[in-house]
N, C-alpha and C positions, 0 to 999 in steps of 0.2 A: 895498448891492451886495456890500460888502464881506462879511458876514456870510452872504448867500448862496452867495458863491463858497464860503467856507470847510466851510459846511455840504455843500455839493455834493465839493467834495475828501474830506471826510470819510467821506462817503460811500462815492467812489469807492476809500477808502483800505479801510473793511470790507470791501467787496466783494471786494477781492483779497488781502485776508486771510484771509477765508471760503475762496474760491479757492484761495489756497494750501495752507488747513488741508484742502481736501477733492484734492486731489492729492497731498500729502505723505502723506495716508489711504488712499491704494489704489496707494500705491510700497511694493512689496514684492519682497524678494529671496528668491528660491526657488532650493534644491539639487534635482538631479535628479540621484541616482545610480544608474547602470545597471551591471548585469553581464554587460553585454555589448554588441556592434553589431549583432546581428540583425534582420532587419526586422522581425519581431514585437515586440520591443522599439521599435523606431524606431513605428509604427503605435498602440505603448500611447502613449508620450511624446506623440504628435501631439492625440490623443485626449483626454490630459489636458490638455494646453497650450490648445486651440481651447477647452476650457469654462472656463476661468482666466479666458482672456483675454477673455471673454465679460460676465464681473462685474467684471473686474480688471485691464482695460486696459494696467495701464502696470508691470503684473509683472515682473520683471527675471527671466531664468533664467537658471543657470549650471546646466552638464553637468560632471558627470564620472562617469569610467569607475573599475570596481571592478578593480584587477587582481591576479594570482594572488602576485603577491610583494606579503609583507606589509609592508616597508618604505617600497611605494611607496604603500601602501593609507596609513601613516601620515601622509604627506605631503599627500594625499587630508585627511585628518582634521584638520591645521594649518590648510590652506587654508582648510577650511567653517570653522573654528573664525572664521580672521581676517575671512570674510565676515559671520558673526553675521547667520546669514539667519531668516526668519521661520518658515518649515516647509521641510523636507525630503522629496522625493517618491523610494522608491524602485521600483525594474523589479527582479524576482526576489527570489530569497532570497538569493542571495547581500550583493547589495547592502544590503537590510532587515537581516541579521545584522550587518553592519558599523556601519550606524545607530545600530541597537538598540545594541550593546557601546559607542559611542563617544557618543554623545549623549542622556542622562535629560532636560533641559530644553527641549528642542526638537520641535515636534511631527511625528511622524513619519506619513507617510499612505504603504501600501506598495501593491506591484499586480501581479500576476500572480504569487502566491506562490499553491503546491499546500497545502491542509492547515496555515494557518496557526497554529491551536491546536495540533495536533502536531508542527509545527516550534518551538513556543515561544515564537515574536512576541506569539499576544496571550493571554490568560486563556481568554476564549471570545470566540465569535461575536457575544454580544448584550451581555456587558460587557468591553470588550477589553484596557483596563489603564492603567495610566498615561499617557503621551504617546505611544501608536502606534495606529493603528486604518487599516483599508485594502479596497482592491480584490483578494480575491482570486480565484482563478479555476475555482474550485472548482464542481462543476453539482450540485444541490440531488438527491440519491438519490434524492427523492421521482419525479424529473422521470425519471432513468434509469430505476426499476421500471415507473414509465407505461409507456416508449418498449417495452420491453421484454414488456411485457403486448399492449401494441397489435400488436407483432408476433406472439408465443406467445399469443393469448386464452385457449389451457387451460392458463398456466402455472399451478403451483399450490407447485411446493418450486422453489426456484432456490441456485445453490451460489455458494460465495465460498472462494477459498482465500488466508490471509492470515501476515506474519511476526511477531515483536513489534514490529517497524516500523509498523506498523499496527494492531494492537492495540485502540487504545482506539477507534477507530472501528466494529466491530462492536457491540458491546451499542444503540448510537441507530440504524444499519442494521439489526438486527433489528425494533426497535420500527416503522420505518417500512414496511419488511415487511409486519410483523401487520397494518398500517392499510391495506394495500393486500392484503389476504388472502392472502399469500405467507407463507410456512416459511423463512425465509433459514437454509441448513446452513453454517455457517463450520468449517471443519478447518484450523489452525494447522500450517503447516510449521516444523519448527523448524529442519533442515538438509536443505542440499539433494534427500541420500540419499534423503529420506523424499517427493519431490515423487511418482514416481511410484505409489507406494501411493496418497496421500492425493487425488491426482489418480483414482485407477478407484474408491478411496470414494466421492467425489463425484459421480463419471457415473453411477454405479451408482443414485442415490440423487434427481438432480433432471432436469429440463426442460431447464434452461438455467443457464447458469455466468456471474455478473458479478464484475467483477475492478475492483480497486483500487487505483491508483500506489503499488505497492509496490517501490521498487528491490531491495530484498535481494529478492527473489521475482523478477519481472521480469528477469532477466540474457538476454539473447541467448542463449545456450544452453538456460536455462528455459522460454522464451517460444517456441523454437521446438518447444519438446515438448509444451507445451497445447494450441498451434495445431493439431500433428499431430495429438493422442491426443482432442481435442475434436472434429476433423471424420473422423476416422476412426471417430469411434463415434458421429458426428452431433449431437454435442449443441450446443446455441448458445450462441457464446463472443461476449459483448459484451465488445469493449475497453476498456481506460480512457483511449484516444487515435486518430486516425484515422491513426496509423502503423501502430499493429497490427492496424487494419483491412486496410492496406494491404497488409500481411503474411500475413492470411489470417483474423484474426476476421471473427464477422458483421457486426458493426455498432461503431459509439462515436457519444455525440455529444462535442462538443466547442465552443469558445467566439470567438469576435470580443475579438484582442487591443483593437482600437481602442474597441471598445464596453467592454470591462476598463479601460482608457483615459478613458473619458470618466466612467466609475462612481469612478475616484479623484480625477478634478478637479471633479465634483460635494462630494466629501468636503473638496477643499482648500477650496474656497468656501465652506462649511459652518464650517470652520476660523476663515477669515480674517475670516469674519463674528463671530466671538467661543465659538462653541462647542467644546466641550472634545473632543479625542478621544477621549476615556473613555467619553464620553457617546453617541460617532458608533458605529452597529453595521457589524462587518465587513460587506463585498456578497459574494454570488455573481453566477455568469455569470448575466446576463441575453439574452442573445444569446446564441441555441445552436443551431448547424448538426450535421446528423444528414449519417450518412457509412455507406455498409454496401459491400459485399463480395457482388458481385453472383454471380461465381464460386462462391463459398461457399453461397450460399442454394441454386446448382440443387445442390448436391453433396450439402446436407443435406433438400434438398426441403423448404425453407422459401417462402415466398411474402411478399416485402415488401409491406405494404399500398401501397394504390396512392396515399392522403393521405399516407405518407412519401415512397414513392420520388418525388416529383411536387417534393417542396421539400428532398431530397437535395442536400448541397452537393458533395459528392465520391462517382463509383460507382467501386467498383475493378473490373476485368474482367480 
């Protein structure tokens, strides 16, 4: 009897050591640093957290905020330091730059960063570098020369005006192009001066005008003279956002923070299961809502097809 009871204790004693080893296994402390309090922000954070917590129940998360004085930013960096968390989730680029400069050992999964190869985060796309790899939120060219075809069917040259800001991104935009039988003309601004030359080069010369998050090119005073000088000579100006839809291009698509969201807690999962970020390839948007400029199309006498305008997420009027 005696013997039995002991084997039956012993039992019960593996059991909840088992137990313990498999919840001590999926306690994990996670940073989440944001650049900001935006609801777009708040909806990526949601996004990633609900698929975490999906494989990873009992995740612990702490928030902090990136802010613009760099001493508080330091303070920021003590703290994750004395936390010694298991990966770091960041929202923008702000956030990911601070990561990146302040933690090599730590894995870093980032999201809703524009152009992460040309900001520097990772190597490329498909091998991204040592301890960072992420959600960005980037929509795949291939998918904007589609949109952009479906509405122009006889496009055949389409124009890009670009800074050295953006640069290395033409030569793979051309190629993608060629694949979709389009002539992409890219004309390099170098200063301001020269926008509206290289601007009536361009109308001169294509169908239709797609544009690039390019801040040095893009400035509010910029943007208001392509909008003008593009539907004053009609030609179709796709956005690189559904503001400047909203401003007067034809169209942009654009992307589901929360779905950018759920594409890096996929990644953290992937993580915490033992794989390397090196190894994890950057995402694009996978969720992409199309947005056009209803006013603009009768001005330039375009006709949105009717399978876009039907799943239109925003019409301007």
């Amino acid at each position: 009897m005696i013997i039995r009871l002991t084997k039956i204790l012993l039992l019960i004693s593996c059991i909840l050591i088992c137990y313990n080893d498999i919840v001590y296994a999926d306690k994990h402390d996670i940073i989440i640093l944001s650049g900001d309090e935006l609801t777009s922000t708040k909806r990526t954070v949601k996004g990633a957290t609900k698929i975490i917590n999906i494989e990873h129940p009992l995740t612990k998360f702490t928030n902090f905020l990136v802010k613009k004085n760099s001493d508080q930013n330091l303070s920021i960096v003590d703290s994750i330091i004395a936390i010694q968390p298991k990966l770091i989730i960041t929202i923008g680029s702000n956030a990911t730059k601070l990561a990146q400069e302040n933690f090599d050992k730590i894995p870093i999964v980032f999201s809703s960063v524009k152009y992460p190869v040309l900001s520097g985060f990772v190597n490329s796309v498909t091998n991204p570098g040592h301890n960072i790899t992420g959600a960005s939120i980037d929509i795949p060219v291939k998918i904007q020369f589609e949109k952009f075809k479906q509405i122009i069917p006889n496009l055949k040259k389409i124009g890009v005006l670009y800074t050295q800001n953006t640069e290395s991104l033409i030569p793979q935009a051309k190629i993608i192009a060629k694949e979709h039988n389009l002539e992409l003309i890219a004309l390099k601004v170098s200063h301001e001066k020269e926008l509206p030359l290289m601007l009536d080069s361009l109308t001169s010369q294509v169908q239709g005008i797609w544009s690039v998050a390019d801040h040095n090119l893009f400035k509010q005073k910029s943007t208001r003279y392509i909008l003008i000088n593009t539907l004053r000579k009609r030609i179709p100006f796709m956005g690189f956002s559904k503001y400047v839809v909203e401003s007067g291009a034809l169209f942009a698509l654009d992307f589901d923070y929360k779905a950018v969201g759920r594409q890096a807690g996929n990644i953290v999962n992937k993580i915490l299961d033992g794989k390397k970020p090196s190894a994890i390839k950057v995402t694009t948007a996978d969720v992409i809502w199309f947005h056009y400029n209803e006013k603009t199309a009768e001005r330039i006498n375009i006709v949105i097809p009717d399978e876009l305008a039907a799943v239109a997420k925003e019409v301007y009027r």
